[in-house]
N, C-alpha and C positions, 0 to 999 in steps of 0.2 A: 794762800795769799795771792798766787796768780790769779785764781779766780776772781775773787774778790775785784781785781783790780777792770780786768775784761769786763766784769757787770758795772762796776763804777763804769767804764769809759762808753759800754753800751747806753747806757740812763743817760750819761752827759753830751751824746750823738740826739740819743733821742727829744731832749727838751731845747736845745739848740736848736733842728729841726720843725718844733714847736715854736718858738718863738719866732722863725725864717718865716714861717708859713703864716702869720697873723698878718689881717690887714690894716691898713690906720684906721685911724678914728681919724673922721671924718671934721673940719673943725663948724663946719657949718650946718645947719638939717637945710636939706631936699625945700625948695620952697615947693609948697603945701596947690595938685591940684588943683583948677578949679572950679567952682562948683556950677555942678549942672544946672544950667538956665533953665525955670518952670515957666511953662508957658498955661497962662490962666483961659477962661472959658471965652474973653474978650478977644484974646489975639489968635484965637482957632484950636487951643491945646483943650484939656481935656479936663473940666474942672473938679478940682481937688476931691472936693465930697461925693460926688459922682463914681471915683473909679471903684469903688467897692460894689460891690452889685446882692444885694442881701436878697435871699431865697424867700419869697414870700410865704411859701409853707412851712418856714422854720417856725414854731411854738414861742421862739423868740417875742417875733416880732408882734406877736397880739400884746405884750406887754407895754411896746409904745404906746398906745393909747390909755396905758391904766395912771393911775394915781403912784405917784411913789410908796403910798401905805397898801396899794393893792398889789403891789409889784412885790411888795417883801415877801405878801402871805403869798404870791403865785411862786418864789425864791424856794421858800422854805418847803414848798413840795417836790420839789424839785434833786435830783440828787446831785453829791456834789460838783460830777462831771460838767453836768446839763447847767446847774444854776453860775458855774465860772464862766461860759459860754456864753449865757444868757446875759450875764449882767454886765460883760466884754461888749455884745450886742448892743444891750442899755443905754452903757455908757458912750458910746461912738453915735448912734440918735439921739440923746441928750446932747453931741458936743456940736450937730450941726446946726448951722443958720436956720431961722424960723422957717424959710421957703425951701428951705434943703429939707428939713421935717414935712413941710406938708405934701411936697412932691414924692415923699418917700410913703407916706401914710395914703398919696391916691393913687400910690401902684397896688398897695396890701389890697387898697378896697376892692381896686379893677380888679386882682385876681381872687377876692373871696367871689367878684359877680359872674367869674367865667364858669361854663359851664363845668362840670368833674372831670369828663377826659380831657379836657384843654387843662384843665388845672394837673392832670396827669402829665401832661404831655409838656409843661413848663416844667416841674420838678424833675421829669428825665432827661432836658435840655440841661437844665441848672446842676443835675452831676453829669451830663455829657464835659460840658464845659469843664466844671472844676476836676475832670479826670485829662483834660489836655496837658503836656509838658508845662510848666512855668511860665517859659518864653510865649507859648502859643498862649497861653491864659491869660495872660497879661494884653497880650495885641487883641484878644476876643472884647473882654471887659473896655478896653479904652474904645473901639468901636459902638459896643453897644453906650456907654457912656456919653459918645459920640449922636450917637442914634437920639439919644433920647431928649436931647435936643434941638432939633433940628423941626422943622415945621415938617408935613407931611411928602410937599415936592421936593423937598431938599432932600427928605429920609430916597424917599426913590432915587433922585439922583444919585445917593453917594451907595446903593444897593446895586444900581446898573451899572455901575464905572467902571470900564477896565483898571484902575487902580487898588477898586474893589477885590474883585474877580484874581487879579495879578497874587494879592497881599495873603489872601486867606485858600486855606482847601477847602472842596467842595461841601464836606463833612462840616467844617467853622463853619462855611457861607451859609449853610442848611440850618445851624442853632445861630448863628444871629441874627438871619431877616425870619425864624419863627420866633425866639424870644421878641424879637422886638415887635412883630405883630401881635403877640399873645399877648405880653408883660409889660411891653416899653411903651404905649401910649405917649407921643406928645404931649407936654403937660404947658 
């Protein structure tokens, strides 16, 4: 029976303590955040459809130019992996502005007209890049984003700027002023 009672009083130590230990509820939530100001291609940021940077020797992308009935039957050779990717691809050039499509369709062309080892030498740039950290991948792609609009003396300028030079390693600085001579044409 003593027992009994030492374990009662141990239990009733212990959820006391449980209780002591809780904190309030809160009667209000946290005002919300907030949200990070985008800045568009007008006030100097980085415009929206632009930051993606789609590899132009992806097999993707010759699907932009097909018919939706051509695209099925290219889908359907496709295996599952590759045609979830593709039609990912699809659907994100389908959702751009008509000049966001056509700027995207005359980078494919410039690079189907560069020569093979430039066309070599952009796909090894385009997995240099996507093998950078996150952070750096991010700051690469808003550059080149950056770059590709820009008229020709501007692109220079902002390639020679100690701003430039400060922001990126020598390694980034080397795949975006060659991406962007190879791939990024001013449009």
């Amino acid at each position: 029976m003593n027992r009994v009672v030492e374990i009662g009083a141990v239990l009733l130590l212990g959820a006391v303590a449980g209780l002591c230990n809780q904190k309030p509820v809160a009667k209000e939530p946290p005002p919300p955040h907030p949200a990070p100001v985008k800045k568009n291609a007008a006030k100097g940021g980085v415009p929206k459809a632009a930051q993606r940077l789609v590899n132009p020797a992806n097999p993707a992308t010759r699907l932009f130019r097909m018919t939706p009935e051509q695209r099925e039957r290219a889908f359907e050779q496709m295996n599952p992996q590759q045609q979830e990717s593709a039609r990912k691809q699809v659907a994100w050039f389908d959702g751009l502005p008509k000049d966001q499509q056509a700027i995207q369709l005359r980078r494919i062309e410039h690079f189907e007209q560069l020569p093979p080892e430039q066309r070599a030498e952009v796909r090894g740039l385009l997995t240099e890049a996507q093998a950078l950290p996150a952070d750096r991948r991010l700051l690469v792609r808003q550059a080149l984003a950056r770059l590709q609009n820009l008229p020709d003396a501007d692109r220079d300028r902002f390639l020679n700027s100690p701003q430039f030079k400060a922001r990126f390693s020598a390694e980034e600085q080397r795949v975006i002023t060659r991406l962007a001579d190879a791939w990024l044409p001013p449009f």
